[in-house]
Every structure is written in C-alpha cells, then in structure tokens.
C-alpha atoms as a printed R data frame, in Angstrom:
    type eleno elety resid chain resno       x      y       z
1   ATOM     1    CA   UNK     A     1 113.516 74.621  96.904
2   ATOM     2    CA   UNK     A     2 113.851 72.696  93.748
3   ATOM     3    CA   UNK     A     3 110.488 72.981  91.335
4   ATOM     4    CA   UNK     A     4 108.219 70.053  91.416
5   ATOM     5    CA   UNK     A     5 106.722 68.877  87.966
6   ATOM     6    CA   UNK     A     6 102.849 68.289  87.640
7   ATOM     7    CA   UNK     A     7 100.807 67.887  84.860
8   ATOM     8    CA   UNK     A     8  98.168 70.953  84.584
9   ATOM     9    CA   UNK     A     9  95.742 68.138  85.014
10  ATOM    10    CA   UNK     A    10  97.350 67.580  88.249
11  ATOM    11    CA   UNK     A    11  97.213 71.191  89.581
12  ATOM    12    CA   UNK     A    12  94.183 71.305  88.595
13  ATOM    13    CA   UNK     A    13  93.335 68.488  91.016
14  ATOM    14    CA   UNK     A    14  95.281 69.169  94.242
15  ATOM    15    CA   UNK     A    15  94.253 72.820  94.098
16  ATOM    16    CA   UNK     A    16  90.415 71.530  94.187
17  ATOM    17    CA   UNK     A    17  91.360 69.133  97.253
18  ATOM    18    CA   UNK     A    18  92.991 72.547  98.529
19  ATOM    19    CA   UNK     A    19  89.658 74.274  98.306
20  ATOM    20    CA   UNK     A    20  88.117 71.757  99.532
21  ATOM    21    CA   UNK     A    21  89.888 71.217 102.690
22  ATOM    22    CA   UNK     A    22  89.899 75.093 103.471
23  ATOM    23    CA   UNK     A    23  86.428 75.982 102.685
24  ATOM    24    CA   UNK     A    24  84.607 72.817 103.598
25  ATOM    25    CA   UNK     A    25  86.596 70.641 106.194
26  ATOM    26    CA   UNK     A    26  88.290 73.380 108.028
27  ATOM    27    CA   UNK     A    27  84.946 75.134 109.479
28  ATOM    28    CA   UNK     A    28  83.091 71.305 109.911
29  ATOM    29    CA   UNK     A    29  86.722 70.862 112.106
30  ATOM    30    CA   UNK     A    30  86.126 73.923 113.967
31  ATOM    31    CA   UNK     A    31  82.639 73.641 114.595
32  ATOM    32    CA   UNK     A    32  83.139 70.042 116.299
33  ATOM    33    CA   UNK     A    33  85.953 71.339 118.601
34  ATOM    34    CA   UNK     A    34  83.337 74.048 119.472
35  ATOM    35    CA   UNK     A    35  81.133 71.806 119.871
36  ATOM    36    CA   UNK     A    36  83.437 69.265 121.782
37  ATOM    37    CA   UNK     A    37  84.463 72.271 123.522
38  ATOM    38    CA   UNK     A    38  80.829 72.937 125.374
39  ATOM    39    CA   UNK     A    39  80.535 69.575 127.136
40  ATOM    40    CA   UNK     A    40  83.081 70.725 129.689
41  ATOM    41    CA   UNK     A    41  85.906 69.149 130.853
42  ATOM    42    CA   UNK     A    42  88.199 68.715 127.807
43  ATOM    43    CA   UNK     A    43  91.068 66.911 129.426
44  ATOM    44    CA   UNK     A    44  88.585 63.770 129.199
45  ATOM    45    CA   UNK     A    45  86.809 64.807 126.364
46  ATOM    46    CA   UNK     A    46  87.230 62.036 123.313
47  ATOM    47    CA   UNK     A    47  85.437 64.013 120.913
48  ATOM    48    CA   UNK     A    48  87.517 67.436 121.375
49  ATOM    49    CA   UNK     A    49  90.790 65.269 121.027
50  ATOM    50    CA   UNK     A    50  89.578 63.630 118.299
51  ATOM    51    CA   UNK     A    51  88.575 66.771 116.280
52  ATOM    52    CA   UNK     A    52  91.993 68.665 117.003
53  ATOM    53    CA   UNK     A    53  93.705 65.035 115.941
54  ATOM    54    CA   UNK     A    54  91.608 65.937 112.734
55  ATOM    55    CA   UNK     A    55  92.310 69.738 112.748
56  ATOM    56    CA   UNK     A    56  95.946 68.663 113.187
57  ATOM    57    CA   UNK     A    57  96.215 66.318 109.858
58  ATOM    58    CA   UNK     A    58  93.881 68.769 108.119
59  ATOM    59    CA   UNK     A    59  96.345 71.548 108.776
60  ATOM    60    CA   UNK     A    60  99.312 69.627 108.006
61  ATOM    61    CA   UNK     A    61  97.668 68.791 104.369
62  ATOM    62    CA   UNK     A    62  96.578 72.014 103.760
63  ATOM    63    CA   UNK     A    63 100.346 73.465 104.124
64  ATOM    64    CA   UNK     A    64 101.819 70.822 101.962
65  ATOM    65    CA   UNK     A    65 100.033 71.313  99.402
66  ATOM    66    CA   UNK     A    66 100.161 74.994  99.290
67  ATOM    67    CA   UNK     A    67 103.697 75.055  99.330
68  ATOM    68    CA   UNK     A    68 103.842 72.071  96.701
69  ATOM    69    CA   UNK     A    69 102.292 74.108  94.259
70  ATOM    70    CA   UNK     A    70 104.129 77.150  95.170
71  ATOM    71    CA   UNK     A    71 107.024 75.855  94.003
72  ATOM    72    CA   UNK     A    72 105.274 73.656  91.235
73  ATOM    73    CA   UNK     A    73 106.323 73.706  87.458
74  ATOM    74    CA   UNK     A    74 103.186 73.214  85.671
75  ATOM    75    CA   UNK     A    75 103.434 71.260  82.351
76  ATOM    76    CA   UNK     A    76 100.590 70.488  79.678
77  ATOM    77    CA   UNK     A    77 100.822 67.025  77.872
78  ATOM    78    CA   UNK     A    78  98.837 68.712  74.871
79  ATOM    79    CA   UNK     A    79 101.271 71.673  74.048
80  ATOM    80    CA   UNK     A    80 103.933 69.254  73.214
81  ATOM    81    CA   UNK     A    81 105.825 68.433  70.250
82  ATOM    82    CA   UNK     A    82 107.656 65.840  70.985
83  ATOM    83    CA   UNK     A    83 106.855 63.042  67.942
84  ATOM    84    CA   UNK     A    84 106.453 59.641  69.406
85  ATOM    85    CA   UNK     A    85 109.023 59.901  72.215
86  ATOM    86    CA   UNK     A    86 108.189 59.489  75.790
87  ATOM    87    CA   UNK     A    87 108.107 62.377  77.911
88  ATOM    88    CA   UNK     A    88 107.046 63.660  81.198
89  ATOM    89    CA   UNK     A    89 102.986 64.098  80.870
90  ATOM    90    CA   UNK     A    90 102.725 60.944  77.905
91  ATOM    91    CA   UNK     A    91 100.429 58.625  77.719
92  ATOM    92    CA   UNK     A    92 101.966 55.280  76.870
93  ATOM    93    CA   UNK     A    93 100.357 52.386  75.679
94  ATOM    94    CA   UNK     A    94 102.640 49.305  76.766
95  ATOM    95    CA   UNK     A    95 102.452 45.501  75.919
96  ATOM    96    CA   UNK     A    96 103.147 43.630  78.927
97  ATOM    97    CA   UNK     A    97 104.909 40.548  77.486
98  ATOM    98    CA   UNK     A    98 105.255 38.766  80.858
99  ATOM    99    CA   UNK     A    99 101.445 39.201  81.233
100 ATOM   100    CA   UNK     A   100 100.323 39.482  77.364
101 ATOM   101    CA   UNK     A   101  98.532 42.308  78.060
102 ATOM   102    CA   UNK     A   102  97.972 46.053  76.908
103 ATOM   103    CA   UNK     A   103  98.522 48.150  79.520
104 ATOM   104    CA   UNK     A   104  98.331 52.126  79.438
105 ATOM   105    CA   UNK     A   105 100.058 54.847  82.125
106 ATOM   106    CA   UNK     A   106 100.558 58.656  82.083
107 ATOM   107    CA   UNK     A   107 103.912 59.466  83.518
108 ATOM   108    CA   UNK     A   108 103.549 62.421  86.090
109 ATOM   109    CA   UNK     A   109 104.624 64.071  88.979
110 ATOM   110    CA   UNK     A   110 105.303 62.445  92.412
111 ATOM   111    CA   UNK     A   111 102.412 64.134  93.863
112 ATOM   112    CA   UNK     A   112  99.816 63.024  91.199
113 ATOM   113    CA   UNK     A   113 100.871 59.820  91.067
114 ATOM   114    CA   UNK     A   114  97.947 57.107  91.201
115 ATOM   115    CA   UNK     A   115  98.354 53.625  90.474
116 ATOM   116    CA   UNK     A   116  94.556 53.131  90.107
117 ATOM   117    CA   UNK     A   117  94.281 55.565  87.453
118 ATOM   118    CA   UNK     A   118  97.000 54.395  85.784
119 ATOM   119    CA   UNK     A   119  99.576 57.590  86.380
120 ATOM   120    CA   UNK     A   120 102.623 56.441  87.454
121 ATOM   121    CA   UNK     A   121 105.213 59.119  89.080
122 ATOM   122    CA   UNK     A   122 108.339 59.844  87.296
123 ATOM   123    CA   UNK     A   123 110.309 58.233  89.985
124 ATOM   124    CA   UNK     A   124 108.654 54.795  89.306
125 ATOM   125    CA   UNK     A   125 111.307 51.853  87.172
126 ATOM   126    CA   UNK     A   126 109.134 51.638  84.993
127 ATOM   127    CA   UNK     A   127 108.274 55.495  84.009
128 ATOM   128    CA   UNK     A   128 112.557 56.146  84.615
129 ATOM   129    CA   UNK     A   129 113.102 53.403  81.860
130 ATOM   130    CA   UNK     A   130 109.978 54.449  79.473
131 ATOM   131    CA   UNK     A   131 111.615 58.236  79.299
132 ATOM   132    CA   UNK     A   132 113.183 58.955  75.871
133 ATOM   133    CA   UNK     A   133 112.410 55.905  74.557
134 ATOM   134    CA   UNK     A   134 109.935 55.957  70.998
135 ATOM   135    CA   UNK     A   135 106.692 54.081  69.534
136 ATOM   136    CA   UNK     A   136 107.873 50.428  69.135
137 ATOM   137    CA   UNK     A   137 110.935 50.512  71.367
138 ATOM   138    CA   UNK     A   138 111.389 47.783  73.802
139 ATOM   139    CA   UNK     A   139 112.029 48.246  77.253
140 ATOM   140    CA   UNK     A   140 113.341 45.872  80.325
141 ATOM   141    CA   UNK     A   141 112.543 47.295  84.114
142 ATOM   142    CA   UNK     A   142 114.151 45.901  86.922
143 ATOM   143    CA   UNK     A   143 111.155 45.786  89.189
144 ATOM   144    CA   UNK     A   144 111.118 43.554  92.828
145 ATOM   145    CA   UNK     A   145 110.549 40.697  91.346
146 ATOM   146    CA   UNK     A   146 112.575 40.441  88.571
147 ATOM   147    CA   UNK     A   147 113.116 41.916  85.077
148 ATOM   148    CA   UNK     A   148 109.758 43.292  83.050
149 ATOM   149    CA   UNK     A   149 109.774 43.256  79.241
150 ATOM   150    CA   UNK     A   150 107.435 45.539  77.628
151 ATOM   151    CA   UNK     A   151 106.860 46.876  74.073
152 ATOM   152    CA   UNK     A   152 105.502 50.349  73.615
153 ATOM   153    CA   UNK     A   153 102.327 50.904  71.341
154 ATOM   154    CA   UNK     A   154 101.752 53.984  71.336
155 ATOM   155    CA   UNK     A   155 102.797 57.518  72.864
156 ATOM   156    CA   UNK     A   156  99.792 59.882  73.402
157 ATOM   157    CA   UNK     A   157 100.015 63.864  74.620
158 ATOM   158    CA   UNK     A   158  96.521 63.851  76.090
C-alpha cells in the first residue's frame, strides 16, 4: 500500500476522531443494542437495527482510519526549508482575480482535506497547479467552469 501524506496537524486530528469513536461512541453503540436487545423480539425491533446500522458505520470508520494512518507519511509544514515555493503542507495566500479577492488555503492530504477551513487536498486543480510554483507567480486552473487566474501573495510553512 502506497503511503498517504498528512500534515502532522492532520494526524493529529483523525487520531483524536479515532479516540473518540473507540472510547466514546463504541460503548454508547453497544449499550443501545443492549438495550434494544431487552425489549424482545429483535426481528421487529427499530431501535436494535438502528444501533447495529450505527455500530456498522462506526466500525467501518474506525478501520479506515486506522489503517490510513498506518500507512500515513507524516509531514510538518514548520520543519521546512523550502524559500517561497509551494509545497505540500504551505499556506498560500492567493489573489483571486476573477473575484478580486484574497483568498488563503493549506495544501494537504486527501484525508484532511476541508474546504471550510480552507485546506484543500493535493488532488484538487487548484493545489496540482499551485505546487512548485513561487511568491508572485501567476497561475491559471482549469476548474468546471472555466479557467481561474490567480496571483500568489504569499507562501507560509505554518
């Protein structure tokens, strides 16, 4: 299996949602299908199918992301010395020309990706065409709709 990049930030993240979902949701799960469990017949029983539907997705969720960060290559934005080029883990400060705007994304890993915080995954147009560019390059993305023009401000390691 090919090593998936996240920002430590990231890691950081999903293995709090993973300790979350094992220590708190996984015994609330169990306790309803006990609970489900002692009003009898279970073949008609909405709330026991319910809580193993839950059980089910929790369980699911729980494996990915233990074997996501198995297999994770962890990478700190800080400990990089990379001038003002852009880089997986930067924090670039863009000026939407089609919008005349400032806009500002951290390019990370597929997993951490989250449009509203502003981290856009690697795989994105956009973060694809940002990637080895510098401080006051300018860029065009093909996006859906057409062609994006943007300048970039500034490159942070953050």
């Amino acid at each position: 299996m090919s090593k998936i990049p996240l920002t430590v930030k990231g890691a950081e993240e999903l293995q709090k949602e993973l300790r979350e979902l094992k220590a708190v949701v996984r015994p609330r799960i169990i306790q309803a299908i006990s609970e489900a469990r002692a009003h009898g017949d279970l073949s008609e029983n909405a709330e026991y199918h319910a809580a193993k539907e839950q059980q089910s997705f929790n369980e699911g969720r729980i494996a990915e992301l233990d074997s996501s960060l198995a297999v994770a290559e962890l990478i700190d934005p800080t400990t990089l010395d990379v001038g003002s080029r852009v880089v997986f883990g930067a924090t670039v400060e863009l000026y939407d020309e089609e919008n005349d705007k400032k806009v500002s994304y951290q390019i990370v890993g597929e997993l951490e990706a989250d449009i509203k915080q502003s981290r856009l995954s690697i795989n994105t147009p956009i973060a694809r065409a940002l990637i080895g560019k510098e401080e006051g390059d300018e860029v065009e993305v093909q996006v859906p709709d057409g062609v994006r023009r943007y300048e970039i401000l500034s490159v942070k390691y953050i």
